[in-house]
C-alpha positions as MATLAB code, in Angstrom:
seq = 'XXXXXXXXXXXXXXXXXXXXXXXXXXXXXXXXXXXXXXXXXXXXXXXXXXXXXXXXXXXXXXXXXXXXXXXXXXXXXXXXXXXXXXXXXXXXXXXXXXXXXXXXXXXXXXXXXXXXXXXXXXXXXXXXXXXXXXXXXXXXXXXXXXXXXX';
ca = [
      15.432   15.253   15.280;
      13.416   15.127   12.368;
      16.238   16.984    9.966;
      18.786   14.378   11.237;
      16.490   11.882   10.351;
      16.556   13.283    7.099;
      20.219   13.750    6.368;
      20.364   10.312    7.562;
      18.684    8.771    4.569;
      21.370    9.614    2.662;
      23.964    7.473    3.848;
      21.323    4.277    4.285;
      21.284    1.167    2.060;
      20.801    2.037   -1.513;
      19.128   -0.330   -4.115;
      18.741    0.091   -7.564;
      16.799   -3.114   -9.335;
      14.685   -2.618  -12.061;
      14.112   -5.687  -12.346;
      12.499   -6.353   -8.546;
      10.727   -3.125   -7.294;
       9.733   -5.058   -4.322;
      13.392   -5.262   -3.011;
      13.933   -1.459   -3.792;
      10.644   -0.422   -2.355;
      11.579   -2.360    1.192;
      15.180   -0.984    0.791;
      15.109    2.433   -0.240;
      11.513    3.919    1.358;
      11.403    5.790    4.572;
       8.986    6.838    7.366;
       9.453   10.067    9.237;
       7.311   10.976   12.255;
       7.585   14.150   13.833;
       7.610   15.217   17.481;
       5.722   18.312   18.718;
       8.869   20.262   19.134;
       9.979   19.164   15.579;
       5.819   20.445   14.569;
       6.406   23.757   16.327;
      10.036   24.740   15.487;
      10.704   23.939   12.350;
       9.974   25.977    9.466;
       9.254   24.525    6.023;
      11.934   25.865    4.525;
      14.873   23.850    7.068;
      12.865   20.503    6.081;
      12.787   21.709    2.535;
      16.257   21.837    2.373;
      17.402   19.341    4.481;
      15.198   16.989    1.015;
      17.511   19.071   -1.153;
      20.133   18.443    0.185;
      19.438   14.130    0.914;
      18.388   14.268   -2.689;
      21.611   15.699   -3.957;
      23.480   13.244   -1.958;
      21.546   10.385   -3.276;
      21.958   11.721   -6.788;
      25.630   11.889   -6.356;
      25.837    7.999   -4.821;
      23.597    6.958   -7.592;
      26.218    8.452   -9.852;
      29.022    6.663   -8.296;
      27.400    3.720   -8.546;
      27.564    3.707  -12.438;
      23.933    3.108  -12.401;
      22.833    3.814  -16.179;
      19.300    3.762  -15.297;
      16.673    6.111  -14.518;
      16.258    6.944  -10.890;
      13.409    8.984   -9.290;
      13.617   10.298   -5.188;
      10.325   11.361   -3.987;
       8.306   12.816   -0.761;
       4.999   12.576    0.099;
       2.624   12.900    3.197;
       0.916   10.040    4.221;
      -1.992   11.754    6.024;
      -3.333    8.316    7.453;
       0.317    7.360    9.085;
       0.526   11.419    9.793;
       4.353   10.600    8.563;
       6.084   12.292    5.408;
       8.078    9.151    3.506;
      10.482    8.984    0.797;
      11.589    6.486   -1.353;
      14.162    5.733   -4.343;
      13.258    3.849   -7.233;
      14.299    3.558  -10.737;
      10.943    3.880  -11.847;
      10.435    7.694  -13.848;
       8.186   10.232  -12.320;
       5.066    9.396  -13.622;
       5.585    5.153  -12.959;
       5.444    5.320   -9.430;
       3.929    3.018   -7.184;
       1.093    4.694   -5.443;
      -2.182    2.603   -5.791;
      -3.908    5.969   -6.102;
      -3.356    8.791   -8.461;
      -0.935   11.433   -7.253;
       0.627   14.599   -8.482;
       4.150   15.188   -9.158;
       5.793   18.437   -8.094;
       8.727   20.089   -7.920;
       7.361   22.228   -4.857;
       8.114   20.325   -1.589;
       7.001   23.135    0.709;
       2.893   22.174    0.565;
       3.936   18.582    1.401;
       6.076   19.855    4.163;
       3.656   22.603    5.330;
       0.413   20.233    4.998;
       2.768   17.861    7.131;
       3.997   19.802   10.245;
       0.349   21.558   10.321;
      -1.271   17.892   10.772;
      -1.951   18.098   14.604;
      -4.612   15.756   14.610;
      -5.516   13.529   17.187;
      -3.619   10.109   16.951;
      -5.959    7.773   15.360;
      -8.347    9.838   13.266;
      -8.029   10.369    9.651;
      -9.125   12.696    7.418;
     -10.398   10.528    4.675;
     -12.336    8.159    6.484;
     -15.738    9.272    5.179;
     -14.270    9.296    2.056;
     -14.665    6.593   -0.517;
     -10.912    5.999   -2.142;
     -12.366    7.049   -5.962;
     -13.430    9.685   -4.811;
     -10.017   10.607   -3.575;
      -8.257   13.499   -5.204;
      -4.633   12.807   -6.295;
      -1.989   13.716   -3.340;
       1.232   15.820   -4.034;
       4.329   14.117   -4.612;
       7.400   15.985   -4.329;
       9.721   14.012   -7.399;
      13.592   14.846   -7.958;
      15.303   12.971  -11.001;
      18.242   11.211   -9.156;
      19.620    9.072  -12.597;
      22.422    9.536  -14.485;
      20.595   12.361  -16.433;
      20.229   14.488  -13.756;
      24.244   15.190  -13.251;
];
């Protein structure tokens, strides 16, 4: 399920507007939980490529669109939600909107791997006896989607 899921986000609303992040963060970010089957049978390398591939299609609608802009996709692992989201903004790589620090990379397969290996129980969180300064930054998996990238 989760790889439909996936391929999914590329034919969902698409908003580009510099000018009101707000509406583009509402409009263009996305939650993915996994089931245990999804956990135990999928390899990082099918949910690696099923990003390519949503990426690729996003990059080619943002082309249609004429949008002149610069356009960033991205994938991260929110531990606490124990969901990997992904979002498109036209914001550049290192102007994204985490309230913590992060890391970009062009390596998806930790995020992935660090994802589907999360088998905690529902409700506990890793970081909870952790103070959020103290924090390290959390990978970011970034793909240039503007014009640029053609």
């Amino acid at each position: 399920m989760l790889l439909t899921w996936i391929a999914e986000i590329a034919d969902e609303p698409l908003i580009l507007e510099p000018s009101d992040r707000r509406v583009e963060w509402r409009t263009n970010t996305w939650y993915l939980s996994a089931e245990d089957e999804d956990r135990w049978s999928l390899s990082v390398t099918e949910v690696v490529a099923a990003f390519e591939r949503t990426a690729q299609a996003i990059r080619l609608r943002i082309h249609a669109l004429g949008f002149a802009g610069v356009a960033t996709f991205y994938v991260w692992h929110d531990e606490q939600a124990d969901q990997l989201r992904c979002s498109t903004g036209s914001v550049a790589v290192d102007e994204l909107p985490f309230g913590g620090s992060y890391l970009p990379s062009d390596d998806l397969a930790p995020v992935v791997e660090g994802f589907l290996s999360d088998r905690r129980p529902a409700g506990t969180n890793p970081s909870d006896q952790t103070a959020p300064d103290a924090m390290p930054p959390f990978p970011v998996w970034v793909r240039d989607v503007g014009p640029a990238s053609r």
